[in-house]
C-alpha positions in Angstrom: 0.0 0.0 0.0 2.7 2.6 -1.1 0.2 5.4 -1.6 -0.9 5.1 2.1 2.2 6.0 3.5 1.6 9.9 2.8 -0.4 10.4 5.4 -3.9 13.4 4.9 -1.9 16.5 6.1 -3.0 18.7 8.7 -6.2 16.2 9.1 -6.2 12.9 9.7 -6.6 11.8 13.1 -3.8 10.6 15.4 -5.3 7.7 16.6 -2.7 6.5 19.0 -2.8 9.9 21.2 -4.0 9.6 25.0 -6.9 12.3 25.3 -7.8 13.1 28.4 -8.8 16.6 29.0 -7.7 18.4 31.8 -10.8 19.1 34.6 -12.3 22.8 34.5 -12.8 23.9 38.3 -16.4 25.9 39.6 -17.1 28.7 41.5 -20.5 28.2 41.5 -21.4 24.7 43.1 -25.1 26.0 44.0 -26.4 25.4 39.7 -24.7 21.9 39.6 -27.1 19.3 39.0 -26.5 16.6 41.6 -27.6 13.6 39.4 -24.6 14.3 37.5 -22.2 13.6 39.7 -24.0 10.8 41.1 -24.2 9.2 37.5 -20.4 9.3 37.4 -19.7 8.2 40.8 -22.3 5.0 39.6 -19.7 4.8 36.5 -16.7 4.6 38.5 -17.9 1.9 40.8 -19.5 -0.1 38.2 -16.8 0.0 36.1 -14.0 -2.7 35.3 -10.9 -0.2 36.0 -7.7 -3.1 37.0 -5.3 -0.8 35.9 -6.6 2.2 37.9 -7.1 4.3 35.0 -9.6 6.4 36.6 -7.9 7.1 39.4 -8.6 10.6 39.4 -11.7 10.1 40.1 -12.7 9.9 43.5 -15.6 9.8 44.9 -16.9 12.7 47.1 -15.2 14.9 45.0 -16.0 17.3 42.9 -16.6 15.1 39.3 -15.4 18.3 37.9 -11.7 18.3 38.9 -11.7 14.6 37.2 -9.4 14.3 34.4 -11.3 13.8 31.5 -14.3 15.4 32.4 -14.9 18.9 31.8 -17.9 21.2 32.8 -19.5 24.7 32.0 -18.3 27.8 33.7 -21.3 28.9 34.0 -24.0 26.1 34.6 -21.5 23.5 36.0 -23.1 21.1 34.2 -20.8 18.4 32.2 -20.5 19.6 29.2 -17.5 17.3 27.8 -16.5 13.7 28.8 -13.2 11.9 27.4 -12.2 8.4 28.1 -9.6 7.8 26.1 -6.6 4.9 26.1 -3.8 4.4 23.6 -5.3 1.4 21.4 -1.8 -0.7 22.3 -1.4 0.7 26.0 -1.3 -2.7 28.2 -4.5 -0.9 30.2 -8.1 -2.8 30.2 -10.9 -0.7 30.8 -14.5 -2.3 30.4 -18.0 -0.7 30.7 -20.5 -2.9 31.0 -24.0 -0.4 30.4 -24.2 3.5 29.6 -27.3 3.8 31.4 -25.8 6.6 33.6 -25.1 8.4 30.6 -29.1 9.8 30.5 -28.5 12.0 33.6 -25.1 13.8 31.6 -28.5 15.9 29.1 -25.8 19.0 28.5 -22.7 16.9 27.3 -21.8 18.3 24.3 -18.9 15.8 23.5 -18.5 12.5 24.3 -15.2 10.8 23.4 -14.4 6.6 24.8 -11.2 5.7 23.3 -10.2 1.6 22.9 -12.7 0.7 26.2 -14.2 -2.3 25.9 -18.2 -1.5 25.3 -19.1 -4.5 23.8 -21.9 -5.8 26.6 -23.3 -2.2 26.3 -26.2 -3.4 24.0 -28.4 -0.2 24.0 -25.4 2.2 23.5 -27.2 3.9 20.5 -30.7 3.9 22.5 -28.6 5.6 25.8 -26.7 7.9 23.9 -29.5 9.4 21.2 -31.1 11.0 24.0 -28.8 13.2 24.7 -30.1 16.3 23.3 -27.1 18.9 23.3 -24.4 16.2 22.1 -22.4 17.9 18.7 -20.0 15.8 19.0 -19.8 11.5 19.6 -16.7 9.3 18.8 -16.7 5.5 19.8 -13.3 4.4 18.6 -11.7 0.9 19.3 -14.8 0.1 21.3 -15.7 -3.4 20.4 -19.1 -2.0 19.6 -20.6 -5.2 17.9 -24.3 -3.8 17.3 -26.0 -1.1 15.5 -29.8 -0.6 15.0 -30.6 0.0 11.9 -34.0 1.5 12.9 -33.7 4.6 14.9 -35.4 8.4 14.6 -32.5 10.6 13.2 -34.1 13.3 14.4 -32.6 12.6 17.7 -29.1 13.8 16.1 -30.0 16.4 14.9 -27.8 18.1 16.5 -24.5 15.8 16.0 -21.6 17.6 13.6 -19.1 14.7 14.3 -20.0 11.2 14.4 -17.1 8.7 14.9 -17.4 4.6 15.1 -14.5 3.4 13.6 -12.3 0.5 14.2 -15.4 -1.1 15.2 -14.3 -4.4 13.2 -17.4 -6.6 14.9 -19.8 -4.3 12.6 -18.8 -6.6 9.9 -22.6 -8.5 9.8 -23.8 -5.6 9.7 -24.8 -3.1 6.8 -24.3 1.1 7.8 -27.8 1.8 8.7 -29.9 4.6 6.4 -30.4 7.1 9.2 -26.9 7.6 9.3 -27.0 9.4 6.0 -29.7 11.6 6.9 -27.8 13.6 9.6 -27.8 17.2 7.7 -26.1 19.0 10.5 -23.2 16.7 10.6 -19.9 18.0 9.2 -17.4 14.7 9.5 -18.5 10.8 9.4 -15.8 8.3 10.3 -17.1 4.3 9.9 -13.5 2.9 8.8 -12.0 0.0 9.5 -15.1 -1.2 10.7 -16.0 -3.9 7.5 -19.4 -3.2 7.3 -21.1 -5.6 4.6 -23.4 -4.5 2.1 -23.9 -1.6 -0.8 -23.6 1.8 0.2 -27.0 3.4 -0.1 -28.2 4.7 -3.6 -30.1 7.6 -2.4 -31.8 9.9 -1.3 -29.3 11.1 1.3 -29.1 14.3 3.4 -25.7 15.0 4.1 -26.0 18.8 3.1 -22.8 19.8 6.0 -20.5 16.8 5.6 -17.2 18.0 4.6 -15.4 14.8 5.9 -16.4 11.1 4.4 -14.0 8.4 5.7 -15.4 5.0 5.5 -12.4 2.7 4.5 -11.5 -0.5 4.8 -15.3 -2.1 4.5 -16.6 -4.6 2.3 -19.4 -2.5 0.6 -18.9 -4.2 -2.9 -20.9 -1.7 -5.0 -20.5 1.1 -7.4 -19.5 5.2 -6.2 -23.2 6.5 -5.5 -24.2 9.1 -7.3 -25.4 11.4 -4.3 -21.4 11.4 -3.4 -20.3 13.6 -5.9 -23.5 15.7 -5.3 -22.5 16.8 -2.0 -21.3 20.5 -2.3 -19.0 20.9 0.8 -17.6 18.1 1.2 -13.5 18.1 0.8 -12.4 14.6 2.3 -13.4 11.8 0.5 -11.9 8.1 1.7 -13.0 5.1 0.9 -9.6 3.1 0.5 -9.5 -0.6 1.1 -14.1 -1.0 0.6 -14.8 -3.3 -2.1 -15.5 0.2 -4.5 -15.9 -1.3 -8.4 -16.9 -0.2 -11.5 -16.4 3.4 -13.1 -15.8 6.3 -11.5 -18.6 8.9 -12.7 -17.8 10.6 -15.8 -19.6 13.2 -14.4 -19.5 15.3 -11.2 -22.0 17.0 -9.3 -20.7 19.7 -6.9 -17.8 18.7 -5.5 -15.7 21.7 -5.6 -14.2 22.1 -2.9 -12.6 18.1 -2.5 -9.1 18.9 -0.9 -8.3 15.2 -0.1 -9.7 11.9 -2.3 -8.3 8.2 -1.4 -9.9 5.6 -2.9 -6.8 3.3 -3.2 -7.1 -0.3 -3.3 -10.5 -1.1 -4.5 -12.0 -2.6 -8.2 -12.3 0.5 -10.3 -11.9 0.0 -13.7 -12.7 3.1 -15.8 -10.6 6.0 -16.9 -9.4 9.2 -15.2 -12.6 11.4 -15.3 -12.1 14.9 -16.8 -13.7 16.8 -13.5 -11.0 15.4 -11.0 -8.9 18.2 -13.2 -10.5 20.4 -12.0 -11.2 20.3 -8.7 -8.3 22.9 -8.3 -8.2 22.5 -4.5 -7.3 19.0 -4.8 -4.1 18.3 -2.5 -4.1 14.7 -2.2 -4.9 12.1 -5.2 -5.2 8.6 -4.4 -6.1 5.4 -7.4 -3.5 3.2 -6.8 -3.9 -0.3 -6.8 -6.8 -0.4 -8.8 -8.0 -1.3 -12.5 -7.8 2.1 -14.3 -7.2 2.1 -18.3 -6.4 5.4 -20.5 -4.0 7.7 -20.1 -3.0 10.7 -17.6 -4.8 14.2 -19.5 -2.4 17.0 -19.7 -5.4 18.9 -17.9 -3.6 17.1 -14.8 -1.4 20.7 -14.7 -4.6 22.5 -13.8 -4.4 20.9 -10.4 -2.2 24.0 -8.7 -2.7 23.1 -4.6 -1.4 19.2 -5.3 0.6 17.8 -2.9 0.4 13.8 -3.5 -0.6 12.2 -6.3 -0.4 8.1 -5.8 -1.7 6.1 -9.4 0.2 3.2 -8.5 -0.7 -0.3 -9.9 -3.2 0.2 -12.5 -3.1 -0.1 -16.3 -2.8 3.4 -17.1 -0.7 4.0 -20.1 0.4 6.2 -22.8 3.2 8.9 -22.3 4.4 10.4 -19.3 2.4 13.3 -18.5 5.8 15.6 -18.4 3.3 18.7 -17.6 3.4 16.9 -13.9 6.6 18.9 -13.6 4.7 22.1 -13.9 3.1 21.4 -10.9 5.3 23.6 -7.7 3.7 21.7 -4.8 4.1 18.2 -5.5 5.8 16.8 -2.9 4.8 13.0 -4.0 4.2 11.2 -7.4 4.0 7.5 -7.3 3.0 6.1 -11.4 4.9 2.9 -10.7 3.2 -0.5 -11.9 1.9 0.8 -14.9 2.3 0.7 -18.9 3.7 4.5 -19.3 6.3 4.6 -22.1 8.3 7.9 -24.0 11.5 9.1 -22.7 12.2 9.9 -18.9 13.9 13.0 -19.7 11.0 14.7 -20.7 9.8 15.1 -17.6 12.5 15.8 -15.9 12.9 18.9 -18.4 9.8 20.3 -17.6 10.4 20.5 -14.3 13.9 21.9 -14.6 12.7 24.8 -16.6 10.2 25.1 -14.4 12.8 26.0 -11.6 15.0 27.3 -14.1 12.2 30.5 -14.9 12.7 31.4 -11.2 9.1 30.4 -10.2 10.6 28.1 -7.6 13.8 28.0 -5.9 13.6 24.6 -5.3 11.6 21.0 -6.1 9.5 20.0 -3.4 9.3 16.5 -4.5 10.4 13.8 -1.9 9.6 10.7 -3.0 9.5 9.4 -6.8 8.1 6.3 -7.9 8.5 5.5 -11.8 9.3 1.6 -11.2 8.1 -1.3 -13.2 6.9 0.4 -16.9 8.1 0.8 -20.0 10.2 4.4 -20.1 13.5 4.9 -22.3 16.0 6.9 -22.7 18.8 8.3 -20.6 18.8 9.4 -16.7 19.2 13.6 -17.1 21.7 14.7 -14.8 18.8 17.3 -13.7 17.7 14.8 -11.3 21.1 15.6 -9.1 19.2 19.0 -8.3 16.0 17.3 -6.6 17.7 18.3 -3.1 14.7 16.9 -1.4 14.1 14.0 -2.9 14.4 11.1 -0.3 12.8 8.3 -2.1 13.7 7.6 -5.9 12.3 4.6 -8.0 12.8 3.8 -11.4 13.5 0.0 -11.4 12.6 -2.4 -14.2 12.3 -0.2 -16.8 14.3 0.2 -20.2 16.6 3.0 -19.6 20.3 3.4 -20.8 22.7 5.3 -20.6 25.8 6.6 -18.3 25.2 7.8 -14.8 27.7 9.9 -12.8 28.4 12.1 -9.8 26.5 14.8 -11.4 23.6 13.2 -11.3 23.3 13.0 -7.4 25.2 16.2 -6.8 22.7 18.0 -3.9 20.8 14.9 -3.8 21.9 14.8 -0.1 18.2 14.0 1.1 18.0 10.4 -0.4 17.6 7.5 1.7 15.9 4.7 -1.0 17.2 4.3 -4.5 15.9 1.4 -6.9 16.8 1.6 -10.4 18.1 -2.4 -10.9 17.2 -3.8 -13.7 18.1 -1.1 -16.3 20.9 -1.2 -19.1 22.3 1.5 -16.9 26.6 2.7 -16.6 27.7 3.8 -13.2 31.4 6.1 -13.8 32.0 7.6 -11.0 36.1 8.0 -9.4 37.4 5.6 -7.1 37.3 8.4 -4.7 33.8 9.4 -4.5 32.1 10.4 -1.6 28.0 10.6 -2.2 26.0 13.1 -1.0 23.4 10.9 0.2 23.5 8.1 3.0 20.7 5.4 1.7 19.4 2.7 3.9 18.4 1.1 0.6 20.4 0.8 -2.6 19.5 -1.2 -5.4 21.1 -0.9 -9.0 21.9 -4.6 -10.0 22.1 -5.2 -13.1 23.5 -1.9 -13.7 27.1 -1.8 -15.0 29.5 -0.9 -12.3 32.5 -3.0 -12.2 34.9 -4.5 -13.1 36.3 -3.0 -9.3 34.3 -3.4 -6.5 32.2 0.2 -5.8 34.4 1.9 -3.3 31.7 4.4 -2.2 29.5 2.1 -0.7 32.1 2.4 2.2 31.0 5.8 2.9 26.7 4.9 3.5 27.0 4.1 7.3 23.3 3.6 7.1 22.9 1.2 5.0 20.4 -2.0 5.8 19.8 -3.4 1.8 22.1 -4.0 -1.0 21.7 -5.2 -4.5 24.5 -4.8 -6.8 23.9 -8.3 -8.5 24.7 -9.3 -12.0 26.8 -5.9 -11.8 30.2 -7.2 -14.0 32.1 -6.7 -10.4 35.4 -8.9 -10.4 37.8 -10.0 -7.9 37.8 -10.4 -3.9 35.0 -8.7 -1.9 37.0 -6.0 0.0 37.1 -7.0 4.1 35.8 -3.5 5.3 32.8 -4.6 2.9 32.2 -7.9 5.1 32.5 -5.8 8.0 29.7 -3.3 6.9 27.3 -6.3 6.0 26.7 -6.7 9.8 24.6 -3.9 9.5 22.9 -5.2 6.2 19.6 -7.0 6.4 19.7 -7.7 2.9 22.4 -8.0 1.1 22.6 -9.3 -2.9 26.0 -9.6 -4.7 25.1 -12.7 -7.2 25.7 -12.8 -10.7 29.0 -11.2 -10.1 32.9 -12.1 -10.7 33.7 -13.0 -7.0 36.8 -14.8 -5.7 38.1 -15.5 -2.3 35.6 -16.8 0.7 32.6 -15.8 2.6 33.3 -15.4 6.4 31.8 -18.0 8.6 30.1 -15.1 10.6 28.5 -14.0 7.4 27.3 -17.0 6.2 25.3 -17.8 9.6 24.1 -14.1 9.6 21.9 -15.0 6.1 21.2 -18.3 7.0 
C-alpha cells in the first residue's frame, strides 16, 4: 500500500494519542445538577478499571476536577467527557451499560477511546437522547451492534460522528439514518468492514465535509449522491470493495481537498472533472483497475501535494506537464504501462525552476518503477535536493550515470533503479552526498572493481549490486559493513576469495 504512506496532512486523526482533557474547576457549586455527579460516581464503581485508569476520580469529590471530564463555567453542568486509552497501551478498561449516561442531558462531547463497550447493547438507545451532544466518537470500542432502525431526528444536532475501528460491525450493513444527519460535518465508519452496498439515495448529508469510511466490504458502485455533495473536501474510501467506473460526471464537489480511494475494483478511466477540482491536494487510485492515459489537464491541479496512481493499467506517455506542478511533494506512477522518454519530464520541471518560479523541487519521493520508459537518466535529477525516495526500477533505460547526477541529492535514503541497461562512472574516490538505507542498482554496469563508495553509506540495511560485472575479492571492510545489512545481494557477479563463517550464519 505505497500510496498510504503519505499520510492526509493537517487532518487525519492521530489515533494513538492519549486524550484526556484536563478538569475545569467551579465557582459556582449552588447550579450543579447533583444527578450528574452521582451518574459518574455509579460509573466509576461499576466499572471494570484493574489498571486504575480512573484514578482521578474519586468519589466525594468534585466530578469536575476529574481528568477527563470537563464542565460549564457557568452552569456547571458536564459539558464534555473523554475516556480515552492508547489502542496498544497494556491498560483494560471495560463498561458494561451507559445507562448513567441519561442523567449527563448538557454533554456536548462525548469521546471513549479503545474501552471495551461490547456488553453495552443499548449504546445507541442511551446515547440518542442526549439532546445537546455535537460531538460523539466510539473508537476501538468493540461496539458489535447497530440498530438500523432509529429516529435521526434525535441527532439532529451531531456535527461529528465517529465509530471506527469497530471491526465486529462486519454483519452488519451502515444503517440509512446515518445518511440523513444534515447538520453533521465529518463521518468516520472505517476499519469497521461493514457488509453490504452503500446506499443509492436519497441522502441528506447537506454539511458533511469529511467522508472516511475505509476498509469495508461495501462491494458496490460510487453512488451518485457522493459527488452531489457540495461541501464536502475529504473523501476516503480506500481498502471498501468500491468497483466499476468512477462517474464521468460530477455533481458539486468543488471544494474536494483530499480523495483516497486506493485499493479497490475501479476499472474506468481518469474522469475529466477530477482536473479540475483545483483544490485538490491529495490524489489517491493506486492499486486499482484504471485504463487510459493521464490528461495534460492534470497541470490544472495547482494546490497538489500527492498524487499516488500506483498499480493500474494506465498508459500512454508520461504526463511531463506533472513537472509544472510547484507543490508536489509526492508522485508514485509505478506499476503501470507508461512509455516515451524519462527525460521529458525531468525537463519540464527543470525549466520550471529554471524560470525562477521556484527555488527549489519539493518533491520527496518518486516512484517511476516497473513500466516501459526509455532513454537516458538527465543529470537534472542531481538538483531534486529533497528528494528522499527515488524509484525507477525495471524499466528500459540506458545510458551513463555519474556524480552529477546525485550532486545535492543529499536528502535520499531509497534508491531502486536495478534492472536497467544503466553505466555507473564515478572516481574511485567518491564520496556521495546521500546516506541510503536502501540501494539497489543490479544489473547496472558498475564494475569491473568493486564500488568503493559504498564504504561511505554508514546507514545502510539493503544492497543489491547483483549481475553488476564486479570482479575480484570482496573488500574486508565490505564484510564488515554487511553486519549492518539485512539484505544484502551480490550474485551474478565475478567474486573470488571466501565468505566469512560469521557472514554466512548471519543470512542463514
Amino acid at each position: 500500500m505505497e500510496w498510504r504512506e503519505y499520510n492526509l496532512r493537517g487532518k487525519e486523526k492521530n489515533l494513538f494519542k492519549i486524550n484526556k482533557s484536563s478538569s475545569q474547576t467551579t465557582n459556582n457549586e449552588a447550579f450543579k445538577e447533583i444527578n450528574e455527579q452521582r451518574a459518574l460516581e455509579v460509573l466509576k464503581k461499576e466499572v471494570y478499571d484493574p489498571s486504575d485508569f480512573l484514578s482521578s476520580w474519586v468519589v466525594q469529590k468534585d466530578c469536575c476536577e476529574w481528568e477527563g471530564v470537563v464542565c460549564n463555567n457557568l452552569t456547571c453542568h458536564v459539558i464534555d467527557l473523554r475516556i480515552s486509552i492508547d489502542r496498544f497501551d497494556s491498560r483494560y478498561l471495560r463498561i458494561n451499560n451507559l445507562e448513567w449516561l441519561s442523567s449527563l442531558s448538557s454533554l456536548e462531547n462525548l469521546e471513549i477511546e479503545s474501552v471495551d463497550l461490547s456488553k453495552a447493547n443499548e449504546w445507541l438507545q442511551v446515547i440518542s437522547m442526549l439532546p445537546s451532544l455535537v460531538d460523539l466518537r466510539l473508537y476501538n470500542c468493540s461496539l458489535h451492534h447497530i440498530t438500523p432502525l432509529l429516529d435521526h431526528h434525535k441527532f439532529s444536532s451531531l456535527k461529528s460522528l465517529d465509530l471506527s475501528s469497530n471491526d465486529n460491525f462486519r454483519r452488519s450493513s451502515i444503517p440509512k439514518w446515518v445518511f440523513n444527519l444534515p447538520n453533521l460535518v465529518s463521518l468516520d465508519l472505517s476499519e469497521c468492514y461493514f457488509t453490504g452496498p452503500l446506499p443509492d439515495g436519497p441522502v441528506n448529508l447537506t454539511s458533511l465535509t469529511t467522508f472516511n469510511a475505509s476498509q469495508n466490504s461495501f462491494n458496490c458502485r460510487l453512488p451518485k449522491w457522493l459527488f452531489d455533495l457540495n461541501n464536502l473536501e475529504y473523501l476516503v474510501l480506500y481498502d471498501s470493495g468500491i468497483e466499476g467506473a468512477i462517474q464521468s460526471q460530477s455533481g458539486n464537489v468543488t471544494k474536494l481537498k483530499y480523495l483516497d480511494l486506493f485499493s479497490n475494483y475501479l476499472n474506468s478511466t481518469i474522469p475529466n472533472w477530477l482536473y479540475g477540482c483545483k483544490d485538490l491536494e491529495s490524489l489517491g487510485l493506486g492499486d486499482n483497475n484504471l485504463e487510459g492515459t493521464v490528461s495534460s489537464l492534470i497541470s490544472n491541479l495547482s494546490s497538489i501535494i500527492n498524487i499516488g496512481l500506483s498499480s493500474n493499467m494506465i498508459s500512454g506517455k508520461l504526463p511531463n506537464v506533472i513537472g509544472k506542478l510547484g507543490k508536489l511533494e509526492y508522485l508514485s506512477l509505478s506499476n503501470n504501462l507508461f512509455e516515451g522518454d524519462i527525460s521529458e519530464l525531468f525537463n519540464v520541471w527543470s525549466n520550471f525552476l529554471s524560470l525562477g518560479l521556484q527555488n527549489t523541487s519539493s518533491l520527496s519521493t518518486l516512484r517511476l518503477g516497473n513500466n516501459k520508459l526509455t532513454g537516458a537518466l538527465p543529470k537534472s535529477v542531481g538538483q531534486f535536493s529533497m528528494l528522499e525516495d527515488f524509484s525507477i526500477s525495471n524499466n528500459m533505460l540506458e545510458g551513463v550515470v555519474t556524480e552529477s547526477h546525485f550532486s545535492k541529492l543529499t536528502h535520499l535514503r531509497y534508491f531502486d533503479a536495478s534492472k536497467n541497461n544503466l553505466t555507473l562512472k564515478v572516481s574511485r574516490n567518491w564520496i556521495p552526498s546521500f546516506q541510503v538505507t536502501t540501494i539497489k542498482i543490479g544489473g547496472w554496469n558498475i564494475g569491473p572493481s568493486f564500488p568503493m563508495w559504498l564504504r561511505t553509506q554508514n546507514q545502510i540495511m539493503y544492497v543489491d549490486i547483483s549481475d553488476c560485472g564486479i570482479q575480484g575479492e570482496v573488500p574486508t571492510w565490505f564484510w564488515k559493513l554487511s553486519s549492518q545489512i539485512e539484505f544484502l545481494n551480490i550474485s551474478h557477479n565475478q567474486f573470488v576469495g571466501e565468505v566469512p563463517t560469521i557472514l554466512v550464519d548471519q543470512y542463514h
